[in-house]
DOLOVEX-137549 format. One record per atom (N, C-alpha, C): residue number from 1; atom name; x, y, z. Coordinates in steps of 0.1 Angstrom, whole numbers, plus 5000, padded with zeros to 4 digits. Layout:
BEGIN
+-----+------+------+-------+------+
!  nr ! atom ! east ! north !   up !
+-----+------+------+-------+------+
! NUM !   CA !    X !     Y !    Z !
...
+-----+------+------+-------+------+
END
This chain:
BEGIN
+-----+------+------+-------+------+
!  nr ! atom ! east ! north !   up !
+-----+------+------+-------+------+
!   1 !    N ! 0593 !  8764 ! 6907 !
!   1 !   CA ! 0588 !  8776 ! 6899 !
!   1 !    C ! 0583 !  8770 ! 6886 !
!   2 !    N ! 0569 !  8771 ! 6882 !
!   2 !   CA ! 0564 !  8768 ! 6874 !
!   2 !    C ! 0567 !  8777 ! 6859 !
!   3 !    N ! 0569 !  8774 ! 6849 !
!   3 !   CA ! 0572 !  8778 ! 6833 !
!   3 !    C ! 0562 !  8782 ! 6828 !
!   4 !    N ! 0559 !  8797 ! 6826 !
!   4 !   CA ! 0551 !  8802 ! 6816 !
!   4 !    C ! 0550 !  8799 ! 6802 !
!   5 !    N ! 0539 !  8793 ! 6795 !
!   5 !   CA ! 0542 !  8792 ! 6784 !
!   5 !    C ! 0536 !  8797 ! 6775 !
!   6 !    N ! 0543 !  8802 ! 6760 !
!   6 !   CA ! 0544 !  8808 ! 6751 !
!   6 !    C ! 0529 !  8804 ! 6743 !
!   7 !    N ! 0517 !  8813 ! 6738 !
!   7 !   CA ! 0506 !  8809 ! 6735 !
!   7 !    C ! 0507 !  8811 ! 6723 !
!   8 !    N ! 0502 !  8806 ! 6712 !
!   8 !   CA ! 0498 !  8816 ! 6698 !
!   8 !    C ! 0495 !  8826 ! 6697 !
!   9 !    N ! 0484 !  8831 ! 6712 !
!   9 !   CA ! 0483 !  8850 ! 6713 !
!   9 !    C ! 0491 !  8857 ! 6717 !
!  10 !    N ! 0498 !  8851 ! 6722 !
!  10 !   CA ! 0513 !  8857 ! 6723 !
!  10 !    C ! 0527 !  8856 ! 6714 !
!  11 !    N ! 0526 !  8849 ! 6706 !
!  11 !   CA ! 0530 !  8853 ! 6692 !
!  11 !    C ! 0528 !  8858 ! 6684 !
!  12 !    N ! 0512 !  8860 ! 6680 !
!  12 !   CA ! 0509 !  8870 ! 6675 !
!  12 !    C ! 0512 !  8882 ! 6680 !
!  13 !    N ! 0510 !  8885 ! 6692 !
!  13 !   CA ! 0509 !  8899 ! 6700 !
!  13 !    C ! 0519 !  8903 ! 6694 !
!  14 !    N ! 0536 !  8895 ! 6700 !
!  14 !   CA ! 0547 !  8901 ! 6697 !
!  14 !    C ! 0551 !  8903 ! 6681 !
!  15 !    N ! 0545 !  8893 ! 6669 !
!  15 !   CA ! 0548 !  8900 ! 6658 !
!  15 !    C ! 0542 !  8911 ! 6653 !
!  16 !    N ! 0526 !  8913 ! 6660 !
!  16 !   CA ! 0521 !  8929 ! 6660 !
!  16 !    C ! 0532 !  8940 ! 6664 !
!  17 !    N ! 0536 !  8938 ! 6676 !
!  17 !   CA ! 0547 !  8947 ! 6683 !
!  17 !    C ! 0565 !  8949 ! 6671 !
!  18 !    N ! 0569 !  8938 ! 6667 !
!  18 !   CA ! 0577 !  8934 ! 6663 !
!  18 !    C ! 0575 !  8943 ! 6643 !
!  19 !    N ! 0562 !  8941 ! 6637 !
!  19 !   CA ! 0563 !  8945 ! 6630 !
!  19 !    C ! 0563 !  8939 ! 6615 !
!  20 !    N ! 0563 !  8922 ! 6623 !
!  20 !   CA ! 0561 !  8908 ! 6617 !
!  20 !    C ! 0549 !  8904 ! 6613 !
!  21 !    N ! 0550 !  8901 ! 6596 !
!  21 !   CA ! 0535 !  8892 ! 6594 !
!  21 !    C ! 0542 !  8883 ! 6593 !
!  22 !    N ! 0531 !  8873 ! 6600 !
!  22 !   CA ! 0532 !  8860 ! 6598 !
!  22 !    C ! 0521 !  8857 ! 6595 !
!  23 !    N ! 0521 !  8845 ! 6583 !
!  23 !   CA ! 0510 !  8837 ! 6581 !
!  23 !    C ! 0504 !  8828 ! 6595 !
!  24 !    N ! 0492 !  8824 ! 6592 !
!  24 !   CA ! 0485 !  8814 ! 6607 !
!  24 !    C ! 0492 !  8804 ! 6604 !
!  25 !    N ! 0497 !  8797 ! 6594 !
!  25 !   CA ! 0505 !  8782 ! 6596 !
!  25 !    C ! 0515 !  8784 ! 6601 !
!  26 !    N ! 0524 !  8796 ! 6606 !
!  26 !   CA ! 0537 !  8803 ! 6611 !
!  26 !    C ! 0534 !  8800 ! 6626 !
!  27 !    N ! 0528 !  8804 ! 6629 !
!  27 !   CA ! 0523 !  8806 ! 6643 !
!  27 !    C ! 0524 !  8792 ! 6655 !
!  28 !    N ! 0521 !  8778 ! 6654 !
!  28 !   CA ! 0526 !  8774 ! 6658 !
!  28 !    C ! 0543 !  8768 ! 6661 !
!  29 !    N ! 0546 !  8767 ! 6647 !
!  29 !   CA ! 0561 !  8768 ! 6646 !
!  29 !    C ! 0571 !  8777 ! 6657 !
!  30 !    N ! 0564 !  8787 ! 6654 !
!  30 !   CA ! 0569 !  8800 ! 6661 !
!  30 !    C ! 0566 !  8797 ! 6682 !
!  31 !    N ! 0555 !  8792 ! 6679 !
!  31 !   CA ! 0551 !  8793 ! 6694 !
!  31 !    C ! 0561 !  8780 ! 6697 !
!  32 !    N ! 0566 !  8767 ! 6690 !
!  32 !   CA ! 0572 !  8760 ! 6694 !
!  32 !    C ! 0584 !  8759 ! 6699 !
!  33 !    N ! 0593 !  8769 ! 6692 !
!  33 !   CA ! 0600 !  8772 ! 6691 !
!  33 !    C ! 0607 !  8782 ! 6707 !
!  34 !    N ! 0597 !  8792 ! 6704 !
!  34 !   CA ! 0598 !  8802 ! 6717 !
!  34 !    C ! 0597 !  8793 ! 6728 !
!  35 !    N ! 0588 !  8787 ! 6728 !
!  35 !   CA ! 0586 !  8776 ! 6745 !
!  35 !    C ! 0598 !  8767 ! 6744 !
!  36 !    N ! 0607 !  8764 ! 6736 !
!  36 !   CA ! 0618 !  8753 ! 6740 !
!  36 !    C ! 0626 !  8763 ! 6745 !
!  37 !    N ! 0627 !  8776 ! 6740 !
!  37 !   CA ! 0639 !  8786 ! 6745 !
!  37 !    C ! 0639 !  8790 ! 6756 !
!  38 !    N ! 0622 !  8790 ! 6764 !
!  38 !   CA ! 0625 !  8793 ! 6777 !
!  38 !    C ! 0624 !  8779 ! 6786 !
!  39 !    N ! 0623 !  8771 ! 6781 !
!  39 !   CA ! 0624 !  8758 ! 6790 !
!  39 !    C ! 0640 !  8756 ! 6788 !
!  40 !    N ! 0650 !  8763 ! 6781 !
!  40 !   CA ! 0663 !  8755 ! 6780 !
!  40 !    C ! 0675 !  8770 ! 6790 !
!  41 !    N ! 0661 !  8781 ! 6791 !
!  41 !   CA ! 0666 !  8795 ! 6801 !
!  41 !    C ! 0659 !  8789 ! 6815 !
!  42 !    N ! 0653 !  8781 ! 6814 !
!  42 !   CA ! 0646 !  8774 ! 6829 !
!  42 !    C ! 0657 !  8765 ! 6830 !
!  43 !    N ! 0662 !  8759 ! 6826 !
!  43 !   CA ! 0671 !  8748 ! 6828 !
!  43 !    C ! 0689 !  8752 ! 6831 !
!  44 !    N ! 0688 !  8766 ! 6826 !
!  44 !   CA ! 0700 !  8771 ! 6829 !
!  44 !    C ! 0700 !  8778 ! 6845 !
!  45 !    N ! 0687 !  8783 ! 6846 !
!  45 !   CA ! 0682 !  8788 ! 6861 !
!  45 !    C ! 0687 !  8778 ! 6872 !
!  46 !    N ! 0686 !  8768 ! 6867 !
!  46 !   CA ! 0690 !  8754 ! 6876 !
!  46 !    C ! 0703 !  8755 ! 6887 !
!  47 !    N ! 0711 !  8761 ! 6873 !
!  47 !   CA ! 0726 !  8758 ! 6882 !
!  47 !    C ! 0729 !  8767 ! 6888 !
!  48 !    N ! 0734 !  8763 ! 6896 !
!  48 !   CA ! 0744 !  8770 ! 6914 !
!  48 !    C ! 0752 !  8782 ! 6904 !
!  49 !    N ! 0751 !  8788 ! 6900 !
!  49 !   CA ! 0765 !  8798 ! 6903 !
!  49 !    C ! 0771 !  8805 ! 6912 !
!  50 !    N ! 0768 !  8802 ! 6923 !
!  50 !   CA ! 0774 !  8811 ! 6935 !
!  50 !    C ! 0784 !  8811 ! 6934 !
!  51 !    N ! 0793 !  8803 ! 6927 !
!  51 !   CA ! 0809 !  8804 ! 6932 !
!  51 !    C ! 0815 !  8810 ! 6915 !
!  52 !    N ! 0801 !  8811 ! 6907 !
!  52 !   CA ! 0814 !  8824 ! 6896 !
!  52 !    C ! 0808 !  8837 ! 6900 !
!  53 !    N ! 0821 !  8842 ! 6898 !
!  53 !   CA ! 0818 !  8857 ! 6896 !
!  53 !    C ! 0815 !  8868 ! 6881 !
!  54 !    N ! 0808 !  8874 ! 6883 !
!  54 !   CA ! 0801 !  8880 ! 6875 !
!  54 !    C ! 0814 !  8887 ! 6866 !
!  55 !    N ! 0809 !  8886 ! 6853 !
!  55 !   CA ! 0822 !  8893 ! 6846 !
!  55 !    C ! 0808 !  8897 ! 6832 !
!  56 !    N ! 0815 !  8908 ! 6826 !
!  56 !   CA ! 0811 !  8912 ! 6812 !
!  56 !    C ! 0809 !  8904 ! 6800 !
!  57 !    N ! 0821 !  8900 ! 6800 !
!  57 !   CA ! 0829 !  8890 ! 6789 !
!  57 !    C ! 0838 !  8877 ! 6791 !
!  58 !    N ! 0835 !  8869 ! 6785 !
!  58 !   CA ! 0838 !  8856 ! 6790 !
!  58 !    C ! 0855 !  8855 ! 6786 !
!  59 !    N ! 0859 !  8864 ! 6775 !
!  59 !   CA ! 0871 !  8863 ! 6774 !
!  59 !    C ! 0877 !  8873 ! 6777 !
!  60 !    N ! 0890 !  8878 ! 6777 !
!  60 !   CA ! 0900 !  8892 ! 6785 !
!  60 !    C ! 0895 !  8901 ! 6768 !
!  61 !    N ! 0890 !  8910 ! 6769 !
!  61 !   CA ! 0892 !  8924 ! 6759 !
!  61 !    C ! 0900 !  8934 ! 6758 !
!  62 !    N ! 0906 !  8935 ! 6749 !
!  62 !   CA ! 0914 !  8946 ! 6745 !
!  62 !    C ! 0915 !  8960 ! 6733 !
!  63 !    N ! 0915 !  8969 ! 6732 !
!  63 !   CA ! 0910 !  8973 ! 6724 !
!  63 !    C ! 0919 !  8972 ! 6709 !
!  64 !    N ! 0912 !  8969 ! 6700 !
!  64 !   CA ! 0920 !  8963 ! 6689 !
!  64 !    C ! 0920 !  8980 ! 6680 !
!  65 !    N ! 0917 !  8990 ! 6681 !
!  65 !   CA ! 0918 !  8998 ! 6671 !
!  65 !    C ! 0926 !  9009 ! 6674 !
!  66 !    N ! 0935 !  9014 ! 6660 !
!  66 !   CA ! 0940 !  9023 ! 6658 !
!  66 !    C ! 0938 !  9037 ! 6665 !
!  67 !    N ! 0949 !  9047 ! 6667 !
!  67 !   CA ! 0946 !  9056 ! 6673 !
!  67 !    C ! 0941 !  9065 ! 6664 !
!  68 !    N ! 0935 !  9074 ! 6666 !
!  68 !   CA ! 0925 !  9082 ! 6660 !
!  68 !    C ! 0931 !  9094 ! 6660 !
!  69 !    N ! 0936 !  9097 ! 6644 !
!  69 !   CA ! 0945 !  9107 ! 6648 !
!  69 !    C ! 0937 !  9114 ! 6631 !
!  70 !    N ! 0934 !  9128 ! 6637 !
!  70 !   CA ! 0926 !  9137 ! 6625 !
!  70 !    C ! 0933 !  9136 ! 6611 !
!  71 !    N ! 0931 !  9134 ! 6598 !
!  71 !   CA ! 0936 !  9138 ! 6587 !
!  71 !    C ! 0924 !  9138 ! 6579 !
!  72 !    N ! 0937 !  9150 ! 6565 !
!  72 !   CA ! 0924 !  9157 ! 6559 !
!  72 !    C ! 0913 !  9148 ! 6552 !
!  73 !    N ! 0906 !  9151 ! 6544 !
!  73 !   CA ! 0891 !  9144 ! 6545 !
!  73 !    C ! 0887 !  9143 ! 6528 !
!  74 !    N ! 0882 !  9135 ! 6521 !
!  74 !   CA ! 0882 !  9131 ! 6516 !
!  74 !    C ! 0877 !  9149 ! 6504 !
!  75 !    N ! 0879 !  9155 ! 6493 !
!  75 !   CA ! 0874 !  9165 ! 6486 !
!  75 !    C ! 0858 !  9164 ! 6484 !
!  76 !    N ! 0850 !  9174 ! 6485 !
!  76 !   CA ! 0837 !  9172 ! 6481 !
!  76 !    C ! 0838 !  9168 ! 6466 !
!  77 !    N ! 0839 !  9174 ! 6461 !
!  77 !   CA ! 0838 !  9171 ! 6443 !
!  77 !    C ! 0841 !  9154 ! 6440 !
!  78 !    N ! 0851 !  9146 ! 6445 !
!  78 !   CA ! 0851 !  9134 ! 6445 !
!  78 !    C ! 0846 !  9131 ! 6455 !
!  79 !    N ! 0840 !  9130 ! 6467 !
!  79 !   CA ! 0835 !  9124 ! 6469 !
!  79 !    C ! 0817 !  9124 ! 6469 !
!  80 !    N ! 0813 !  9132 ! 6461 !
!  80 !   CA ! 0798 !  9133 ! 6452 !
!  80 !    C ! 0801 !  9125 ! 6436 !
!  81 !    N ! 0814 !  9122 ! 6430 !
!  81 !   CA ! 0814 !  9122 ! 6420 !
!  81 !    C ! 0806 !  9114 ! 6411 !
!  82 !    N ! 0806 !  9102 ! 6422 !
!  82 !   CA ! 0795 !  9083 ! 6415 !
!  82 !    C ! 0785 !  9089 ! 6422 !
!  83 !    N ! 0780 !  9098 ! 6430 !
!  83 !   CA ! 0768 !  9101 ! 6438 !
!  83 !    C ! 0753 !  9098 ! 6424 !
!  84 !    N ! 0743 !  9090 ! 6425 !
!  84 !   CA ! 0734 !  9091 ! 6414 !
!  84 !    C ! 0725 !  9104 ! 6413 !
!  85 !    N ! 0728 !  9110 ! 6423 !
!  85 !   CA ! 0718 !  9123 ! 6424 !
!  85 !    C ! 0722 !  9131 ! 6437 !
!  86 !    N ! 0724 !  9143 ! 6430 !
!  86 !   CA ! 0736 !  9157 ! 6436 !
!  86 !    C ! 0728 !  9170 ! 6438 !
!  87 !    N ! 0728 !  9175 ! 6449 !
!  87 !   CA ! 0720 !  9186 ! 6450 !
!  87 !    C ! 0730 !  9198 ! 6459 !
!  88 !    N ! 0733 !  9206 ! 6452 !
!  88 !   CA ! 0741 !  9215 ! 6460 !
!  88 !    C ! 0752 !  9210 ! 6470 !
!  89 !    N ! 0764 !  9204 ! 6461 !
!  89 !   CA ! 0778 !  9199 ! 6466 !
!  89 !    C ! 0770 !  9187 ! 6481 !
!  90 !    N ! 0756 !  9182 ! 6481 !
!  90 !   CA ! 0754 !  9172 ! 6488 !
!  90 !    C ! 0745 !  9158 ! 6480 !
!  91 !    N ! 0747 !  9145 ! 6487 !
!  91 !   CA ! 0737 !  9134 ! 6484 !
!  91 !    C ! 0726 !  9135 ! 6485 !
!  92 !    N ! 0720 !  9139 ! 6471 !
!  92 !   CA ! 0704 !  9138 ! 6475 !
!  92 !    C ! 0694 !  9126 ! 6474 !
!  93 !    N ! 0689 !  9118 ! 6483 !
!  93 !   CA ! 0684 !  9109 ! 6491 !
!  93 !    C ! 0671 !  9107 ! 6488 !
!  94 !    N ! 0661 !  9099 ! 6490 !
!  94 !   CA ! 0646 !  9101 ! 6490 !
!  94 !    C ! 0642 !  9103 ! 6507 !
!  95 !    N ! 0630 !  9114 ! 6506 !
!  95 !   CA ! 0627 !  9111 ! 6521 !
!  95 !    C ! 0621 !  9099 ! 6526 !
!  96 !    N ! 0624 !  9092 ! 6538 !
!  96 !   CA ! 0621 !  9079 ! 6544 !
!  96 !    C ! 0612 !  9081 ! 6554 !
!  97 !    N ! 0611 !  9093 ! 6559 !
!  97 !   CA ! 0604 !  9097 ! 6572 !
!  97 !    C ! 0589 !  9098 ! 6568 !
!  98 !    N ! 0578 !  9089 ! 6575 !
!  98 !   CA ! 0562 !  9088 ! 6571 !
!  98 !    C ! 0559 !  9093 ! 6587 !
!  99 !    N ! 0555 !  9105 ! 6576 !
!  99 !   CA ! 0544 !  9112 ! 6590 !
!  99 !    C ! 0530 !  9103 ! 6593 !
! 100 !    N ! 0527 !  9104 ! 6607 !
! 100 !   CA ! 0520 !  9096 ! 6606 !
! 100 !    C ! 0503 !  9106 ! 6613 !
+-----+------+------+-------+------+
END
């Protein structure tokens, strides 16, 4: 099975997708890098696993957290009280949402 490899227009592509500028001197680095990671997922392709079996987690899990049992809740008044900006007993926020 022959190894696809990782082009500079495809690093580009995916920092367009991704949301990433990169400068052009970035770009090979980057493509360097991505092509060793699938030559070292080609090299893991290699081995036999037939004889493990598929598990989630490589070690036994247990659940480490407390039972969840309702109590009362913290008062509005303190918990607005460090708030830097208060608008009707709530946190008032800047909007983040860009219409687009």
């Amino acid at each position: 099975m022959s190894l696809k490899r990782i082009s500079p227009d495809d690093v580009r592509h995916v920092a367009l997708l991704s949301r990433l500028r990169l400068a052009e001197e970035e770009i090979p680095p980057y493509t360097d890098v991505l092509n060793s990671i699938l030559e070292y997922f080609a090299k893991l392709n290699e081995l036999d696993t037939s004889s493990v079996s598929p598990t989630s987690h490589s070690i036994e899990m247990r659940n480490v957290f407390r039972e969840d049992i309702p109590q009362p809740s913290l008062p509005v008044d303190k918990a607005i009280a460090n708030a830097p900006e208060v608008e009707d007993n709530y946190f008032r926020v800047p909007k983040i949402i860009q219409e687009m």
